[in-house]
VOBAZA-761436 format. One record per residue: residue number from 1; residue in three letters; y, z, x of N, C-alpha, C, O in turn. Coordinates in Angstrom, 2 decimals, padded with zeros to 5 digits. Each point is the difference from the previous one (the first is absolute). Layout:
- k,r,n.north,n.up,n.east,ca.north,ca.up,ca.east,c.north,c.up,c.east,o.north,o.up,o.east
- NUM,ALA,Y,Z,X,Y,Z,X,Y,Z,X,Y,Z,X;
...
***
This chain:
- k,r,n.north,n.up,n.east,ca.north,ca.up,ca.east,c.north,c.up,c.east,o.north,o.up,o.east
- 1,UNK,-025.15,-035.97,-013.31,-000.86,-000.04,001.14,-000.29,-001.44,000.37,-000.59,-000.78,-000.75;
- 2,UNK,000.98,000.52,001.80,-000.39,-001.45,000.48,-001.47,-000.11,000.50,-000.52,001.02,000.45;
- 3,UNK,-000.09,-002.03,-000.50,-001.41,000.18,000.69,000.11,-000.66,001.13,000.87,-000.86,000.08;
- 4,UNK,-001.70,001.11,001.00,-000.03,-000.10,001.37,-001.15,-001.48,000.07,-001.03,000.32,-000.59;
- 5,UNK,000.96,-001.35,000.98,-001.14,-000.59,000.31,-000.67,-000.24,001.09,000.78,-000.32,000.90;
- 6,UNK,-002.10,000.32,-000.51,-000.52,-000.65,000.79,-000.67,-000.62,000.10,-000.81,-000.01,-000.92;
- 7,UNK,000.55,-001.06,002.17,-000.94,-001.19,-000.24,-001.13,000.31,000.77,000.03,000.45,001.15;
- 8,UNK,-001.19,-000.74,-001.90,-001.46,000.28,000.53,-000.67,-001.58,000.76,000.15,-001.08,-000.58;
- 9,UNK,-000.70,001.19,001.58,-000.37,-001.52,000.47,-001.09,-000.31,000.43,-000.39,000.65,000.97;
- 10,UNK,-000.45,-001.65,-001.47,-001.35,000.13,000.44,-000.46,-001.10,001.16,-000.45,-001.15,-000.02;
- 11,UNK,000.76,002.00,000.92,-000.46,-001.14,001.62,-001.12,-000.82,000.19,-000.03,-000.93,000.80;
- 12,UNK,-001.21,001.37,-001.77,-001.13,-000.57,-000.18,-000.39,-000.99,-000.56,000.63,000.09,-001.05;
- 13,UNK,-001.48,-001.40,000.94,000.08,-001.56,-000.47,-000.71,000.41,-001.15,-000.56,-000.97,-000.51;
- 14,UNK,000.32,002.30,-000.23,-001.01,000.58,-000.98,001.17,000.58,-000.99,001.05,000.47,000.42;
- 15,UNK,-001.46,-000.60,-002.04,000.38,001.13,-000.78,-000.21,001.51,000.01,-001.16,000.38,-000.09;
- 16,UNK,002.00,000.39,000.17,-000.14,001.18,-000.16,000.67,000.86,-000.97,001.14,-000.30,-000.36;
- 17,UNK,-001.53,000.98,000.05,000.69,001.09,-001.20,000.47,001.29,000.75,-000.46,000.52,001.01;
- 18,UNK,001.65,-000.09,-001.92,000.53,000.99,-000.06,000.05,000.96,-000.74,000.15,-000.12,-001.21;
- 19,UNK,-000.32,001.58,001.98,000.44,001.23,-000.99,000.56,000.89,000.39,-000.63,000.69,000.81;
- 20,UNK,002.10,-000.22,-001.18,001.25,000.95,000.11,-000.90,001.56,-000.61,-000.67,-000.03,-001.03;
- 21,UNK,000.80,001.01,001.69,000.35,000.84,-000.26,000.93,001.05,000.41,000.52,-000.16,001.10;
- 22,UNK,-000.25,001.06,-001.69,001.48,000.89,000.24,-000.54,001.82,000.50,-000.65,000.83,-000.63;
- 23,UNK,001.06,-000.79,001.52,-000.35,002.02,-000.45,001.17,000.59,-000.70,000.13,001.22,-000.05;
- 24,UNK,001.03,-002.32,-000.69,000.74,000.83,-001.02,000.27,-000.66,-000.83,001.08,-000.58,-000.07;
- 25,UNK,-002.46,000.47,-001.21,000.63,-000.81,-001.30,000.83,000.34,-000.53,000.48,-000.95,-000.63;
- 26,UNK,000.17,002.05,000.46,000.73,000.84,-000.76,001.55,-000.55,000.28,000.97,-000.04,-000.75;
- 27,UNK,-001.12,-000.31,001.92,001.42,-000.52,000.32,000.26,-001.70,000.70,001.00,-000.60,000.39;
- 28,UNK,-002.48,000.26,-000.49,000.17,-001.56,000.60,-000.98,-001.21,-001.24,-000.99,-000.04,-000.74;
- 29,UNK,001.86,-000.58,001.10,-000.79,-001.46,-001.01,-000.09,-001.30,000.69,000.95,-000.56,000.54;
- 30,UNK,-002.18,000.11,-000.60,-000.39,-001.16,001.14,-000.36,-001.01,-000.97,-000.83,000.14,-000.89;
- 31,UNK,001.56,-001.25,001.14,-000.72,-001.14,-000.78,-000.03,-001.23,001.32,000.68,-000.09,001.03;
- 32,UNK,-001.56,-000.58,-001.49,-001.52,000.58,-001.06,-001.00,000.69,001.58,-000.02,-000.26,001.21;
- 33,UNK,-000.51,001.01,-001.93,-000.68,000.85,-000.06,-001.60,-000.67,000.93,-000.55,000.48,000.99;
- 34,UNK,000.22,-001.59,-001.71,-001.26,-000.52,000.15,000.44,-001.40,000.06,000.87,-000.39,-000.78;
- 35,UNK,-001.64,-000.73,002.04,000.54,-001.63,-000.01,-000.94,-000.47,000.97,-000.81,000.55,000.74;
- 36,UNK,001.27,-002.08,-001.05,-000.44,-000.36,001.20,001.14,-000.83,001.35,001.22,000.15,000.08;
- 37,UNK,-001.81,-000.71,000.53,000.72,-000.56,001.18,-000.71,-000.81,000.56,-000.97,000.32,000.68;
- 38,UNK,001.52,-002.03,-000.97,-000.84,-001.12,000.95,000.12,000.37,001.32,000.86,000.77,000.42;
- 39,UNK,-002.10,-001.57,000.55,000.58,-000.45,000.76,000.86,-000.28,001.02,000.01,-001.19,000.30;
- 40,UNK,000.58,001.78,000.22,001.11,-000.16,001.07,001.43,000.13,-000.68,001.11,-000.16,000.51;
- 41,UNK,-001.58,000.59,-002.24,001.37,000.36,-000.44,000.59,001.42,-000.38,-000.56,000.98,000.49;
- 42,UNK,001.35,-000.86,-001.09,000.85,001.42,-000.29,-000.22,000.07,-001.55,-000.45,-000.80,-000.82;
- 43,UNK,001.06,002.34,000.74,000.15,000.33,-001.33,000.85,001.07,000.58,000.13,000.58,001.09;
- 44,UNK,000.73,-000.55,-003.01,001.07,001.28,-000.02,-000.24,001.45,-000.47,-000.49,000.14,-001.12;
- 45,UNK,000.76,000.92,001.84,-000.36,001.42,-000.91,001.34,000.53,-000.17,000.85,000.03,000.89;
- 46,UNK,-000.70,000.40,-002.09,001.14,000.67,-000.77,-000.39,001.49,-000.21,-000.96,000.42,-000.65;
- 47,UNK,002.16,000.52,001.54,-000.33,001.00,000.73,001.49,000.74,-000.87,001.07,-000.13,000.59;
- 48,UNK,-001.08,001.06,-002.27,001.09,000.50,-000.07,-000.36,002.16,000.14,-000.96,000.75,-000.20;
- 49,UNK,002.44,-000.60,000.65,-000.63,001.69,000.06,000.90,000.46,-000.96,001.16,-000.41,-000.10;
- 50,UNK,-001.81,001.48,-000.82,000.31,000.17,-001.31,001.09,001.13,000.78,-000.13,000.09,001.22;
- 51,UNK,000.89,000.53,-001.71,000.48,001.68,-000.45,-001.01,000.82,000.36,-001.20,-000.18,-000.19;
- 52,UNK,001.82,001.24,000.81,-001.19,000.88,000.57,000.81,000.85,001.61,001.04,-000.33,000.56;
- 53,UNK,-002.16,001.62,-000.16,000.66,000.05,000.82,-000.47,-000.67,001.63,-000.90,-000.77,000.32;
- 54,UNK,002.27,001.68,000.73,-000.48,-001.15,001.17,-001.52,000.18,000.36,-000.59,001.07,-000.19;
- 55,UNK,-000.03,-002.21,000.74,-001.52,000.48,000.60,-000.47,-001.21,000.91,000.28,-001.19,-000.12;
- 56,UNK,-001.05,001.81,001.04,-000.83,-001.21,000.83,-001.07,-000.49,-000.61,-000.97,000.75,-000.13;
- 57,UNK,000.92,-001.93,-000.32,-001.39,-000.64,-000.71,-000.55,-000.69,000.52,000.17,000.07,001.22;
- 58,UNK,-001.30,-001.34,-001.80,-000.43,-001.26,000.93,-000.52,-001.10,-001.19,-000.69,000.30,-000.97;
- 59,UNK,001.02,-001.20,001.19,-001.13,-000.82,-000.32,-001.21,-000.49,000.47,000.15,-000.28,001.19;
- 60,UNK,-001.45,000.00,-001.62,-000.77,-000.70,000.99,-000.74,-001.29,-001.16,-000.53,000.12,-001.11;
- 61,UNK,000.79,-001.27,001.95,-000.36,-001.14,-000.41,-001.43,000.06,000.96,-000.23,000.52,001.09;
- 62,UNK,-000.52,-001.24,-001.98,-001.64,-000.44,000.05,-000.28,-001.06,-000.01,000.59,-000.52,-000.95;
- 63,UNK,-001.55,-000.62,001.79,-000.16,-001.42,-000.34,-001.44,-000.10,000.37,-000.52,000.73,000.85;
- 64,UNK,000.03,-001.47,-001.37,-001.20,-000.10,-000.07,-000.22,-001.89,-000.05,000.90,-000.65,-000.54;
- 65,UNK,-001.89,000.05,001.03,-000.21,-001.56,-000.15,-000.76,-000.31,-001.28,-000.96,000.72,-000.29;
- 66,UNK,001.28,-001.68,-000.46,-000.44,-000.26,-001.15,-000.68,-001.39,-000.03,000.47,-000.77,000.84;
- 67,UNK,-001.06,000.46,-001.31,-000.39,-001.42,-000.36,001.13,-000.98,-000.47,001.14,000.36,-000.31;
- 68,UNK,-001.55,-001.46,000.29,001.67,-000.99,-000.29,-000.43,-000.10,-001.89,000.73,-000.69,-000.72;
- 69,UNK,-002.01,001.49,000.09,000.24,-000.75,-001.51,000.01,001.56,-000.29,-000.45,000.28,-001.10;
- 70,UNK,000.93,000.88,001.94,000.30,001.14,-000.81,001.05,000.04,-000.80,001.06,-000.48,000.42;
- 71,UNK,-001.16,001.12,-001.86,001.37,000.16,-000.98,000.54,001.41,-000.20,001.04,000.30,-000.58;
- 72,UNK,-002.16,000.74,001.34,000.27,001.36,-000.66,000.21,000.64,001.18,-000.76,-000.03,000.97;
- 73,UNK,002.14,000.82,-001.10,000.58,-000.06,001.42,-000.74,002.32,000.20,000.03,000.96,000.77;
- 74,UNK,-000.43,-001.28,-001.81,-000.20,001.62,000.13,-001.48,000.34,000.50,-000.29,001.00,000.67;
- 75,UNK,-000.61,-001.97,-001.10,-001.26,000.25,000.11,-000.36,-000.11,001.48,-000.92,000.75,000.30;
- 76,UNK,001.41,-001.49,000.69,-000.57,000.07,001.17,000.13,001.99,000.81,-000.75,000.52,000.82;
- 77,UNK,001.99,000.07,-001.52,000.44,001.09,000.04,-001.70,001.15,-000.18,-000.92,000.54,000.61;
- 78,UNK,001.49,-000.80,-001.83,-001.10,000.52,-000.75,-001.51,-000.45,000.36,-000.75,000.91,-000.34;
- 79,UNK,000.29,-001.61,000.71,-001.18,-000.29,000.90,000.23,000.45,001.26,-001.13,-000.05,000.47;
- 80,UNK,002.02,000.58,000.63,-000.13,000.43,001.03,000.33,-000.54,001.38,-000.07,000.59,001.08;
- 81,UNK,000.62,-002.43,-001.47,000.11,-000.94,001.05,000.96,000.53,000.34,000.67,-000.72,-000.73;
- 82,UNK,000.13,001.39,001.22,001.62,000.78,000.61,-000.31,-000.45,001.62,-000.80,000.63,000.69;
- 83,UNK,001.33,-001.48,-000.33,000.04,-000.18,001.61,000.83,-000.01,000.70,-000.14,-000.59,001.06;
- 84,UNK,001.43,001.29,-001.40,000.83,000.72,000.95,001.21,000.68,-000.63,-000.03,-000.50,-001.12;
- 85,UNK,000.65,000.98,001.12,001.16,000.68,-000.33,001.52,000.14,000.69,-000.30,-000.10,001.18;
- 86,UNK,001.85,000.27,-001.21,000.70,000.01,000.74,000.64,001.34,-000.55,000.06,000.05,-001.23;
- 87,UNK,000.25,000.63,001.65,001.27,001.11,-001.04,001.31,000.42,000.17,000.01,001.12,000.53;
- 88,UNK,000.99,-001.51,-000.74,001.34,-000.34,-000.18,000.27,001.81,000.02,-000.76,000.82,-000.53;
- 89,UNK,001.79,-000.56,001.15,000.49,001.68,-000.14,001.41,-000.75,-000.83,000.56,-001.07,000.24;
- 90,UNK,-000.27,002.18,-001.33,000.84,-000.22,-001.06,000.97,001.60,000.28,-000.40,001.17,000.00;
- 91,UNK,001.38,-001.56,000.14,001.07,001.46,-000.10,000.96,-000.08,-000.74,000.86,-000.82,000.28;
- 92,UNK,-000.70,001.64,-001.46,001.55,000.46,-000.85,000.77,000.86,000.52,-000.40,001.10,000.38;
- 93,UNK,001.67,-001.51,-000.29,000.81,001.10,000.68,001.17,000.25,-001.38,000.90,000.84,000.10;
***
């Protein structure tokens, strides 16, 4: 299985964090999972689809603005800061 990548980009002069989720763990693996993103820069998501059968899925990535001395890319999650979302439609044929 090859993995698929994509690049996430943050248009904003602010840090922000990221969080991937899947509506099919069973058959998808996202790394990573949880990050951050300077600045006006990018980051990579590693997108592989396991064995399984065909189905329409999605991902939806989450970003939220963080402070520039945050280290814990999960806790802004988990506190509730989520300020927008995008969601990718995923199809196996």
């Amino acid at each position: 299985m090859l993995p698929a990548e994509c690049q996430v980009r943050n248009k904003s002069q602010g840090l922000r964090n990221q969080s991937v989720k899947s509506s099919n763990n069973d058959h998808y693996r996202v790394r990573p999972v949880y990050g951050f993103v300077e600045g006006k820069g990018t980051t990579k998501l590693e997108i592989v689809r396991l064995t399984g059968p065909a189905k329409e899925d999605k991902l939806v990535i989450q970003w939220a603005e963080v402070p520039p001395d945050e280290t814990d890319a999960q806790a802004p999650f988990k506190a509730g800061a989520q300020a927008g979302e995008v969601i990718l439609p995923l199809k196996a044929e």
